[in-house]
C-alpha positions as CSV (number, residue, x, y, z in Angstrom):
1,X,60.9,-112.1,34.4
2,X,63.0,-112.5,31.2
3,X,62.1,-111.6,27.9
4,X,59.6,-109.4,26.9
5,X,56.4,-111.3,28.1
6,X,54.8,-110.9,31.5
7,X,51.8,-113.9,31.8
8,X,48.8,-112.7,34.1
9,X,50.5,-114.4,37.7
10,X,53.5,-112.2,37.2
11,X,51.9,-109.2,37.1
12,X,49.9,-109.8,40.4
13,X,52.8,-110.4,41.9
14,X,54.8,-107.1,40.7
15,X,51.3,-104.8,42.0
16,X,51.9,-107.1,45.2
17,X,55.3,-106.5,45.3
18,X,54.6,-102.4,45.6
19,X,57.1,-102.2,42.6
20,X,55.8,-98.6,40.9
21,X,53.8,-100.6,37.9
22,X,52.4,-98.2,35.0
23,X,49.6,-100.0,32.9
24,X,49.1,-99.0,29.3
25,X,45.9,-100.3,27.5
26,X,46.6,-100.2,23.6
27,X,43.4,-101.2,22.3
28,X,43.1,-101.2,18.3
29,X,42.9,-103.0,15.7
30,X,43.1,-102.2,11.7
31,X,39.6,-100.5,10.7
32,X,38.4,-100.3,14.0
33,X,37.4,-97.0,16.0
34,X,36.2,-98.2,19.3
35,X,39.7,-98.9,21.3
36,X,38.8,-96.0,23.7
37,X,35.5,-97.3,24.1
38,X,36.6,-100.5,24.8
39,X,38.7,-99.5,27.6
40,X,36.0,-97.7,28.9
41,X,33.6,-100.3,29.5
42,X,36.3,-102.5,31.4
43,X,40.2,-102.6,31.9
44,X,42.8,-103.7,34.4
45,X,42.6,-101.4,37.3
46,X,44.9,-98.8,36.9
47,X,45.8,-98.7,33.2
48,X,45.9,-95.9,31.6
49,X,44.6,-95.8,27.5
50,X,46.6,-94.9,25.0
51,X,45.8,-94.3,21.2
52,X,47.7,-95.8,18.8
53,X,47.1,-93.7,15.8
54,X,47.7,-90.5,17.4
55,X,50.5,-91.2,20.7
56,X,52.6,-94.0,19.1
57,X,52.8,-92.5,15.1
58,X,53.2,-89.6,13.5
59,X,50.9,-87.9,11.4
60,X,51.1,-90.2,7.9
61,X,52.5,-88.1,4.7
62,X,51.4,-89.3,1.5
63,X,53.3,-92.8,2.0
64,X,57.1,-91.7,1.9
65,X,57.5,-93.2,5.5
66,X,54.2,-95.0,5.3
67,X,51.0,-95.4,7.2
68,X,52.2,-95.6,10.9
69,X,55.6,-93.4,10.8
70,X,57.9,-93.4,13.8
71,X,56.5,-90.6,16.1
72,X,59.2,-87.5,17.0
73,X,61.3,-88.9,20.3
74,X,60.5,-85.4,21.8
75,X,57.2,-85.9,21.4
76,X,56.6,-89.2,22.3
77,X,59.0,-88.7,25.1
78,X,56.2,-86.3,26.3
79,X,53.4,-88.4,25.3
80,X,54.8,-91.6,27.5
81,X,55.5,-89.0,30.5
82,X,51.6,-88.2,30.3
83,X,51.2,-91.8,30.9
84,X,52.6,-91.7,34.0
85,X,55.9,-93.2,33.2
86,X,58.4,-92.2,35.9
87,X,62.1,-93.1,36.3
88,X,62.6,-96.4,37.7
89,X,58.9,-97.3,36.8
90,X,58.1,-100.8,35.4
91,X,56.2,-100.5,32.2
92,X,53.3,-103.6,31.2
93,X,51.4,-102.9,27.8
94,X,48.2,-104.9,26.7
95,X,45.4,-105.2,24.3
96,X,42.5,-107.6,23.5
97,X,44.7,-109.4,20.4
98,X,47.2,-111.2,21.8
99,X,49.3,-108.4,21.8
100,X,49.1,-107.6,18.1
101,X,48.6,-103.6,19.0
102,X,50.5,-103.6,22.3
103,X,53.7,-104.5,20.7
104,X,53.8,-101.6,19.2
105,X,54.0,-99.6,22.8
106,X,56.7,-102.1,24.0
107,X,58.8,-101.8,20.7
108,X,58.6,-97.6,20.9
109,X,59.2,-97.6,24.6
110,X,62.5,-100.0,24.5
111,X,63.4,-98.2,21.4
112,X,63.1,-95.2,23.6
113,X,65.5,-96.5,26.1
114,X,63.0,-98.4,28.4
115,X,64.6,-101.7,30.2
116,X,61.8,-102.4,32.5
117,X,58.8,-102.9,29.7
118,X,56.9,-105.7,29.2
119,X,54.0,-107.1,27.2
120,X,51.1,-108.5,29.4
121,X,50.9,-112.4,27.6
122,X,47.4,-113.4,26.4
123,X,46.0,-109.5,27.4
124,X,43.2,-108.0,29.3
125,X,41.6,-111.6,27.6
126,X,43.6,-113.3,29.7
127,X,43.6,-111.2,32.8
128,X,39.4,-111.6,32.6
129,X,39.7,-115.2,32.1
130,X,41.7,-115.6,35.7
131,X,38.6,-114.0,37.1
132,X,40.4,-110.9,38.0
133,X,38.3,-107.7,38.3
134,X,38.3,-104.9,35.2
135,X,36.9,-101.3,36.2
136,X,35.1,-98.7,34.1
137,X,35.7,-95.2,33.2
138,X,39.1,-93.4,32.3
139,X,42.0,-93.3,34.6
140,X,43.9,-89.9,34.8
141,X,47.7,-90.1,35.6
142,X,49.9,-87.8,37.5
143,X,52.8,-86.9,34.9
144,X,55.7,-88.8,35.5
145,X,59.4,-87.7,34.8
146,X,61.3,-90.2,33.2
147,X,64.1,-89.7,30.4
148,X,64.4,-91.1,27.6
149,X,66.9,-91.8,25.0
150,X,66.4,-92.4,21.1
151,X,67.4,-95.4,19.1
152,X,68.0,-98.3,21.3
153,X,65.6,-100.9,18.8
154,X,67.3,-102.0,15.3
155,X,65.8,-100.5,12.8
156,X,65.3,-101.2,8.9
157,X,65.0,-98.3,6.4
158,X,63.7,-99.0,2.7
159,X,67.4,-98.9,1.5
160,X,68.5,-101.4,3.6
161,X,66.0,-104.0,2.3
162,X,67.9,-105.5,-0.3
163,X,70.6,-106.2,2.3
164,X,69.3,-108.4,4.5
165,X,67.0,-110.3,1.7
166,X,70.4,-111.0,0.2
167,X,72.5,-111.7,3.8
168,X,70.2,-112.8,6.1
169,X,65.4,-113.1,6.5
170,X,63.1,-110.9,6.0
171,X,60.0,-111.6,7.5
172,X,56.2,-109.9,6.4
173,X,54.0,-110.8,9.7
174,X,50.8,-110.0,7.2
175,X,48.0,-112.5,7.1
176,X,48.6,-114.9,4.5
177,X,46.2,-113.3,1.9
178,X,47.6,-109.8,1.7
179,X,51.0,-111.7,1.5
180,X,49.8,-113.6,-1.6
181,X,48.3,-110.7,-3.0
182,X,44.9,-112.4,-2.9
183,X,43.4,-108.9,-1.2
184,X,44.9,-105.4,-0.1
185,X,42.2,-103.3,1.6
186,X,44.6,-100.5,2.7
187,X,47.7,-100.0,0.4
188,X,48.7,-99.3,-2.9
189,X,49.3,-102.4,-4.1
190,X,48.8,-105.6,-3.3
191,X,52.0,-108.6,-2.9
192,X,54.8,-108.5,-1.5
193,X,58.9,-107.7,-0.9
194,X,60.3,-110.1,-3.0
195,X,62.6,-112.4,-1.1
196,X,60.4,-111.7,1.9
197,X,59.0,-115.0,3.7
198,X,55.8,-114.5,5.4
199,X,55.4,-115.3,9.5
200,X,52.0,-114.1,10.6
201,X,52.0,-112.4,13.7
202,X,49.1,-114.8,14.5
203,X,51.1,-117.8,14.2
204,X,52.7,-116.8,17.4
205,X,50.2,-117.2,19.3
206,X,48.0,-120.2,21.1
207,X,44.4,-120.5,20.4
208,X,44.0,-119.2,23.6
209,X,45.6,-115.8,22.4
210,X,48.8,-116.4,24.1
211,X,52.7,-116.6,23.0
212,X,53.9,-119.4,22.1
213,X,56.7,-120.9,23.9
214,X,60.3,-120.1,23.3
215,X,61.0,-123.2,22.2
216,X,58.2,-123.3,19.4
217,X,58.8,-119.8,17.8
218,X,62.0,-120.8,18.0
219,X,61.8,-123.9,16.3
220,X,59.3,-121.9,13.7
221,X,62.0,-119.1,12.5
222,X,64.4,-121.6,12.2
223,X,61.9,-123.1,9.6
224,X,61.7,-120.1,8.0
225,X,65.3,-119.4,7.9
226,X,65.9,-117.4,10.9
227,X,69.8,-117.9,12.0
228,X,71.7,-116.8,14.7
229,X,74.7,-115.7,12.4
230,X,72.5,-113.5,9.9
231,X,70.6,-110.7,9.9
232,X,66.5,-110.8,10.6
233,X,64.4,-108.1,10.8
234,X,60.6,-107.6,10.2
235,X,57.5,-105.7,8.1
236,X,53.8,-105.4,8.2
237,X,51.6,-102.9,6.7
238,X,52.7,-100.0,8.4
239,X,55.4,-101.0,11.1
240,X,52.5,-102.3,14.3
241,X,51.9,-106.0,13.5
242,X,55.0,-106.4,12.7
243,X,56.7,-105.4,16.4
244,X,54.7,-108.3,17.8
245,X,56.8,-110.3,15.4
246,X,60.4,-108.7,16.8
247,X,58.9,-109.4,20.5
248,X,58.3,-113.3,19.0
249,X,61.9,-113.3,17.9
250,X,63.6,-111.5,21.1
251,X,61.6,-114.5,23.0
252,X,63.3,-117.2,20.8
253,X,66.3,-115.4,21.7
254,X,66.7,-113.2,18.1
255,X,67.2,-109.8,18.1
256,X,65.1,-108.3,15.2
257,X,64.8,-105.3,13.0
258,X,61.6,-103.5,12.5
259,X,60.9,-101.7,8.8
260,X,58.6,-99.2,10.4
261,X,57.8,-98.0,6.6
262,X,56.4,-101.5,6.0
263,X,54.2,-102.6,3.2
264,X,52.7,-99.0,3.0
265,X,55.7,-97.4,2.5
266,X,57.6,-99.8,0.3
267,X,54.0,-100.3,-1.9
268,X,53.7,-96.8,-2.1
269,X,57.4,-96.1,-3.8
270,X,57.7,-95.6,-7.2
271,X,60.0,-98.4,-8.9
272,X,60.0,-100.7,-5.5
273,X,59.5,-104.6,-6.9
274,X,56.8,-106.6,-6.0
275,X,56.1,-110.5,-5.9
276,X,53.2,-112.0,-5.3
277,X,51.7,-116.1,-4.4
278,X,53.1,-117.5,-1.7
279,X,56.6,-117.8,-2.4
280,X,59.0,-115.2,-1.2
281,X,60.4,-114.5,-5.4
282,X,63.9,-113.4,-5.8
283,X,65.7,-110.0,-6.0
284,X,63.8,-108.9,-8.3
285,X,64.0,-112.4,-10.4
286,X,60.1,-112.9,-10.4
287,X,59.4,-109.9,-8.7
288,X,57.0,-107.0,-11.0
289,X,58.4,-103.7,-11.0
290,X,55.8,-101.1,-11.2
């Protein structure tokens, strides 16, 4: 294996192998309440739910660090030991969106010191499509004991912004319409970071709900103005969508920043500029201050 994906035949062959596998289903999606119910109607053998509102963020404030804020490492330290996670385990994370939610598990878990993590390519969607067996009801883990150590995953904070629009990309993985500013259904206001260029974290994917190949997302961030020599890193709405963009980069061999404040946070901020149409705007040239 190399890179953050794991496709459906590689995982087989790790639960064959009697490598120590934990399975983490991260079922969610923005608006939607049913991931747990989801999971218990039919996952992969093994895999244990977890909730991304409550096990991979902190409680939200009133928008200083945005929607989704970075959990407390002692806590989530505690959360991913409930899972099961053991030293030495091997770590695969999946969802039923291409990864879109799952991401978020693989970003917090290598930014918590994880090697051995992965992101199961195309999902349980793709595990049910090989004609591989799900089973019902919840799975209850025996605690594991692995360490963990803060910090390991670049991250952007909101002062930091204006650096890397002005040194290097800054990619908003938003659907194209919230980017726009056509619709916001969640935060403040609607637009964008001016200067920001938007990558949907659905243009990473196949139709079939898989990653793309290296050499396509590759050749797409290059389009966009990803270089190897600059700076890169990568928003959403509130820091989820937007580590399925990071694990698109680290496949086309960049190594990414993730704003976990995001949209939510920067929208949210009193004086922050905002653009809007489909142009990334300058710093803060066409940008709107509030």
């Amino acid at each position: 294996m190399s890179g953050p994906l794991i496709d459906v035949a590689g995982l087989q062959e790790l639960l064959a192998s009697g490598t120590s596998v934990v399975l983490l289903d991260v079922r969610w999606e923005l608006g939607s309440t049913d991931g747990n119910r989801q999971y218990q109607r039919g996952h992969i053998p093994g895999a244990v739910y977890v909730d991304l509102e409550t096990e991979l963020a902190a409680p939200a404030g009133k928008g200083s660090e945005g929607r989704h804020p970075l959990p407390d490492p002692q806590e989530f330290a505690r959360t991913a030991r409930g899972w099961g996670i053991s030293r030495g385990d091997t770590v695969v994370a999946y969802d039923a969106v291409g990864g879109t939610s799952a991401a978020r598990a693989w970003w917090l878990l290598r930014h918590a010191g994880l090697d051995s993590v992965y992101l199961l390519d195309g999902g349980v969607v793709a595990w049910h499509r090989a004609g591989l067996a799900l089973e019902g009801g919840t799975a209850v883990p025996r605690p594991g004991d692995a360490e963990f150590s803060w910090g390991k995953m670049p991250v952007l904070q909101m002062w930091d912004v204006p650096a890397v629009v002005a040194d290097g990309t800054l990619l908003d993985a938003r659907a194209k319409e919230r980017y726009r500013g056509d619709r916001e259904p969640v935060d403040p206001l609607a637009g964008h970071i001016p200067g920001a260029v938007n990558a949907p974290a659905a243009g990473n994917l196949t139709d079939e709900g898989t990653f793309r190949t290296p050499e396509e997302l590759r050749a797409s961030f290059e389009a966009l103005g990803v270089r190897p020599d600059a700076p890169v890193a990568v928003y959403c709405g509130s820091g989820v969508t937007a580590a399925h963009d990071v694990a698109a980069l680290e496949s086309a061999g960049y190594r990414a920043a993730l704003y976990p404040g995001s949209w939510s946070q920067w929208s949210a901020t009193k004086g922050s500029p905002v653009a809007v149409g489909q142009k990334p705007g300058e710093w803060p040239g066409t940008a709107q201050r509030r």
